[in-house]
PyMOL commands that place a pseudoatom at each C-alpha (Angstrom):
pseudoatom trace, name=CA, resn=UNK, resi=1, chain=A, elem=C, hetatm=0, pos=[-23.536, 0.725, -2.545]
pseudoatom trace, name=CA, resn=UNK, resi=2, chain=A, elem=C, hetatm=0, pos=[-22.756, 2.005, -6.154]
pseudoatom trace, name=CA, resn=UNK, resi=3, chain=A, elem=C, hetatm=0, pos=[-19.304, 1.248, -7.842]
pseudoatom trace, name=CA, resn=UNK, resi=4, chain=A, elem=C, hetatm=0, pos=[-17.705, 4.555, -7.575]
pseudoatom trace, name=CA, resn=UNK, resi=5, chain=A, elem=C, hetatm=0, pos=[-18.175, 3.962, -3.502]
pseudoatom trace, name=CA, resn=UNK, resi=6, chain=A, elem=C, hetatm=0, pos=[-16.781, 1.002, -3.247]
pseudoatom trace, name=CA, resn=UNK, resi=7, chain=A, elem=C, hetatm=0, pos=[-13.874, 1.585, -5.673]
pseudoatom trace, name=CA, resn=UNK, resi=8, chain=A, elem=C, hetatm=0, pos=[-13.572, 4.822, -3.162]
pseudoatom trace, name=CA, resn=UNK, resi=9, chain=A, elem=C, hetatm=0, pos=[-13.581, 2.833, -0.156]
pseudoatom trace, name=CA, resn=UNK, resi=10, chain=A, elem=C, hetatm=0, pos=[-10.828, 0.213, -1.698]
pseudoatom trace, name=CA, resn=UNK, resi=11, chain=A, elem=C, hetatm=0, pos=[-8.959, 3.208, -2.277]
pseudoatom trace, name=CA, resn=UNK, resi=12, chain=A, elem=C, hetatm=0, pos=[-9.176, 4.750, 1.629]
pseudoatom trace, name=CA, resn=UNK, resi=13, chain=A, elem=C, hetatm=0, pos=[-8.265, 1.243, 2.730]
pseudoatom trace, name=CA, resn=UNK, resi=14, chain=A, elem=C, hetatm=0, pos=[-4.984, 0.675, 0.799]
pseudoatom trace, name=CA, resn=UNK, resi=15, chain=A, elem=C, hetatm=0, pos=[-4.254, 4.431, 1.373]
pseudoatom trace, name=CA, resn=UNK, resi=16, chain=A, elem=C, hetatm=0, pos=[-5.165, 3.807, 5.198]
pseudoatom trace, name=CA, resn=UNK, resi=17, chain=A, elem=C, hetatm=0, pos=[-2.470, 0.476, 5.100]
pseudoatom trace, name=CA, resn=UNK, resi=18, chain=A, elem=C, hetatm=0, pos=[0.202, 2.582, 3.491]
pseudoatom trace, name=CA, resn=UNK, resi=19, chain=A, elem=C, hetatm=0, pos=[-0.288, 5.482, 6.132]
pseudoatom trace, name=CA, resn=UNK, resi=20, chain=A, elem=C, hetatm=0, pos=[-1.204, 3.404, 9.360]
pseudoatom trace, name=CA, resn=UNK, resi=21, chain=A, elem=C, hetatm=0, pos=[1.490, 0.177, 8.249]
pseudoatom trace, name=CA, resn=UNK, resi=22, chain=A, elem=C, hetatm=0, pos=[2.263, -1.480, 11.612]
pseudoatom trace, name=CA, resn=UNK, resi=23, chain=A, elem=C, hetatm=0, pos=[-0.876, -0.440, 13.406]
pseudoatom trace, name=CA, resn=UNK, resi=24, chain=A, elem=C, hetatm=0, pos=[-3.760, -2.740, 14.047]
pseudoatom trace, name=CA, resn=UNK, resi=25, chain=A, elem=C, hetatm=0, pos=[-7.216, -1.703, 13.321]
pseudoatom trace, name=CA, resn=UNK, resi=26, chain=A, elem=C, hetatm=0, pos=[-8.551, -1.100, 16.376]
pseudoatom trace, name=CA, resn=UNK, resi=27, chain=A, elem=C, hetatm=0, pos=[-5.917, 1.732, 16.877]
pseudoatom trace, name=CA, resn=UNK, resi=28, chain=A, elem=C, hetatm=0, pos=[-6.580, 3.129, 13.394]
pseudoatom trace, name=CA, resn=UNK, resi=29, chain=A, elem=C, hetatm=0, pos=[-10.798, 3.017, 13.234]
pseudoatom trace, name=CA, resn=UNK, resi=30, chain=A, elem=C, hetatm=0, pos=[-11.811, 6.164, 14.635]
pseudoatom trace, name=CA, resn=UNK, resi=31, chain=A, elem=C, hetatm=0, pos=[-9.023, 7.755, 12.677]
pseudoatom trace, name=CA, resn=UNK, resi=32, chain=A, elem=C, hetatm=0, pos=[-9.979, 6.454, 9.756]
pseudoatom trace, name=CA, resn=UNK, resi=33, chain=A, elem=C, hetatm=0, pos=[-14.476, 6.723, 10.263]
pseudoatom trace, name=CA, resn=UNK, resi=34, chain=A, elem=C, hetatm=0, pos=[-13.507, 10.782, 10.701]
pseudoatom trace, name=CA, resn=UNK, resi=35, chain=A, elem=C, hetatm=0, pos=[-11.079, 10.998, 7.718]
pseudoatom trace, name=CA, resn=UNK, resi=36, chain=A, elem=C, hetatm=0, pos=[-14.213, 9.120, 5.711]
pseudoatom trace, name=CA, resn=UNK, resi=37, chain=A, elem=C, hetatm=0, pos=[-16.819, 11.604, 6.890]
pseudoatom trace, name=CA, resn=UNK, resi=38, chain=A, elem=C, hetatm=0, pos=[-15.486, 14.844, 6.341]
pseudoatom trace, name=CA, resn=UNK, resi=39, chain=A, elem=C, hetatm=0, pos=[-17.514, 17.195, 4.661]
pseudoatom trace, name=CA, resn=UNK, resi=40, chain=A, elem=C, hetatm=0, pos=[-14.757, 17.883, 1.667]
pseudoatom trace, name=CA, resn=UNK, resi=41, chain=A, elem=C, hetatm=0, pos=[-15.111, 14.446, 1.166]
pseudoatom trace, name=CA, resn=UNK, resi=42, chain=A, elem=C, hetatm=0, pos=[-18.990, 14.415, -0.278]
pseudoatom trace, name=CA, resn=UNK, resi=43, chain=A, elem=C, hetatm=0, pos=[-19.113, 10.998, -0.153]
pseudoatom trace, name=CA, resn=UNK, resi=44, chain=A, elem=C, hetatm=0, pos=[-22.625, 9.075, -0.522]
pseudoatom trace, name=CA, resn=UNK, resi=45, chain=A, elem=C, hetatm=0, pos=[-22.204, 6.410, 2.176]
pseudoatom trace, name=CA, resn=UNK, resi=46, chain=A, elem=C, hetatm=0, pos=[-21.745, 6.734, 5.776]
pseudoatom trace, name=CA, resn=UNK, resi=47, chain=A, elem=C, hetatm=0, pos=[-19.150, 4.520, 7.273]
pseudoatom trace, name=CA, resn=UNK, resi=48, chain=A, elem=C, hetatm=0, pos=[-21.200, 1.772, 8.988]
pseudoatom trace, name=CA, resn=UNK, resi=49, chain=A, elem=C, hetatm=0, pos=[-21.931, 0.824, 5.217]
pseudoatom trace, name=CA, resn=UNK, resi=50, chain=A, elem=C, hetatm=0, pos=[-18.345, 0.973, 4.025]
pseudoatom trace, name=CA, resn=UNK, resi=51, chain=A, elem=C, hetatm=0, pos=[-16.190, 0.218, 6.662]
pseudoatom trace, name=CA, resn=UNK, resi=52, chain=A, elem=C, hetatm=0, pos=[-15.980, -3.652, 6.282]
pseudoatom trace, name=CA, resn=UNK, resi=53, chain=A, elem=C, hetatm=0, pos=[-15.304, -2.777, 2.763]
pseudoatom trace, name=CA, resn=UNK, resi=54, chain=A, elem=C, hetatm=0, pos=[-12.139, -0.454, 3.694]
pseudoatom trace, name=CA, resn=UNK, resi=55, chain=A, elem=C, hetatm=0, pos=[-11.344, -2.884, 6.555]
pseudoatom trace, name=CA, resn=UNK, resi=56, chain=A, elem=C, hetatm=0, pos=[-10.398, -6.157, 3.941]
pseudoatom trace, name=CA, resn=UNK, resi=57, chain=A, elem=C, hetatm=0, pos=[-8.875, -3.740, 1.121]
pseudoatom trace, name=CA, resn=UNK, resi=58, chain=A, elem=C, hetatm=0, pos=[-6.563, -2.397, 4.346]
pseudoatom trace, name=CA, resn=UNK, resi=59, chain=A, elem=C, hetatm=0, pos=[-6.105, -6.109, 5.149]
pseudoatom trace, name=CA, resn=UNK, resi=60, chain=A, elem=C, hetatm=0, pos=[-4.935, -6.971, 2.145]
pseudoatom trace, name=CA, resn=UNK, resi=61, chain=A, elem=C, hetatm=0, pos=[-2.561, -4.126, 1.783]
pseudoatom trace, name=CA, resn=UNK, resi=62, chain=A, elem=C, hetatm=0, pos=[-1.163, -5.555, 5.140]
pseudoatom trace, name=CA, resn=UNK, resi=63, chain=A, elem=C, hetatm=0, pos=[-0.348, -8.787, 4.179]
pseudoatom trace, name=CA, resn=UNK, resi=64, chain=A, elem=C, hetatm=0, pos=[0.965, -7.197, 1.116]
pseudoatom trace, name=CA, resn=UNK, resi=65, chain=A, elem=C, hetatm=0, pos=[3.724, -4.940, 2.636]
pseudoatom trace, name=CA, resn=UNK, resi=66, chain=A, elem=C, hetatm=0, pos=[4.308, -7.548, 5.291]
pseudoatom trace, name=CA, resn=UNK, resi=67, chain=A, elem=C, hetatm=0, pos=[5.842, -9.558, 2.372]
for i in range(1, 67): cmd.bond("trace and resi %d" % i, "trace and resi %d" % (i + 1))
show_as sticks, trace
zoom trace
Protein backbone atom coordinates (compact mmCIF):
# COMPACT_ATOMS: atom_id res chain seq x y z
CA UNK A 1 0.00 0.00 0.00
CA UNK A 2 1.79 3.32 -1.02
CA UNK A 3 1.74 6.43 1.37
CA UNK A 4 -0.70 8.56 -0.39
CA UNK A 5 -3.29 5.41 0.30
CA UNK A 6 -2.84 5.06 3.53
CA UNK A 7 -2.66 8.78 4.43
CA UNK A 8 -6.14 8.58 2.25
CA UNK A 9 -7.53 5.90 4.22
CA UNK A 10 -6.53 7.74 7.74
CA UNK A 11 -8.32 10.49 6.29
CA UNK A 12 -11.85 8.40 5.37
CA UNK A 13 -11.57 6.99 8.87
CA UNK A 14 -11.43 10.21 10.97
CA UNK A 15 -13.88 11.73 8.40
CA UNK A 16 -16.06 8.43 8.83
CA UNK A 17 -15.81 9.05 13.06
CA UNK A 18 -16.81 12.65 12.68
CA UNK A 19 -19.86 11.71 10.35
CA UNK A 20 -20.94 8.24 11.89
CA UNK A 21 -19.96 9.55 15.92
CA UNK A 22 -22.14 7.28 18.10
CA UNK A 23 -22.45 4.42 15.68
CA UNK A 24 -20.53 1.22 15.99
CA UNK A 25 -18.78 -0.23 13.09
CA UNK A 26 -20.71 -2.86 12.20
CA UNK A 27 -23.61 -0.37 11.44
CA UNK A 28 -21.28 1.95 9.53
CA UNK A 29 -19.08 -0.80 7.20
CA UNK A 30 -21.05 -1.20 4.22
CA UNK A 31 -21.61 2.52 4.29
CA UNK A 32 -18.37 3.27 4.46
CA UNK A 33 -16.71 0.05 1.75
CA UNK A 34 -19.30 1.93 -0.96
CA UNK A 35 -18.31 5.55 -0.10
CA UNK A 36 -14.45 4.05 -0.58
CA UNK A 37 -15.19 2.48 -3.95
CA UNK A 38 -16.85 4.94 -5.90
CA UNK A 39 -15.65 5.54 -9.16
CA UNK A 40 -15.01 9.57 -8.50
CA UNK A 41 -12.94 8.37 -5.96
CA UNK A 42 -9.97 6.70 -8.30
CA UNK A 43 -8.49 5.26 -5.58
CA UNK A 44 -5.67 2.43 -6.05
CA UNK A 45 -6.73 -0.02 -3.33
CA UNK A 46 -9.82 -1.91 -2.91
CA UNK A 47 -11.22 -1.97 0.54
CA UNK A 48 -10.31 -5.47 1.81
CA UNK A 49 -6.69 -3.89 1.73
CA UNK A 50 -7.58 -0.67 3.51
CA UNK A 51 -10.27 -1.21 5.65
CA UNK A 52 -8.37 -2.28 8.88
CA UNK A 53 -6.42 0.77 8.15
CA UNK A 54 -9.68 3.15 8.16
CA UNK A 55 -11.15 0.93 10.92
CA UNK A 56 -8.18 2.02 13.83
CA UNK A 57 -7.85 5.75 12.40
CA UNK A 58 -11.99 5.72 12.99
CA UNK A 59 -11.18 4.12 16.37
CA UNK A 60 -9.09 6.52 17.38
CA UNK A 61 -11.21 9.40 16.38
CA UNK A 62 -13.79 7.63 18.72
CA UNK A 63 -12.03 7.59 21.71
CA UNK A 64 -11.04 11.03 20.80
CA UNK A 65 -14.52 12.74 20.71
CA UNK A 66 -15.66 10.44 23.47
CA UNK A 67 -13.30 12.59 25.65
Amino acid sequence: MTDHIQEAAHHFGAYAAARYHGKSWDEIEADLRRGWETPEQHLEAGWDEIKEVVRDSWSNMQRELAD
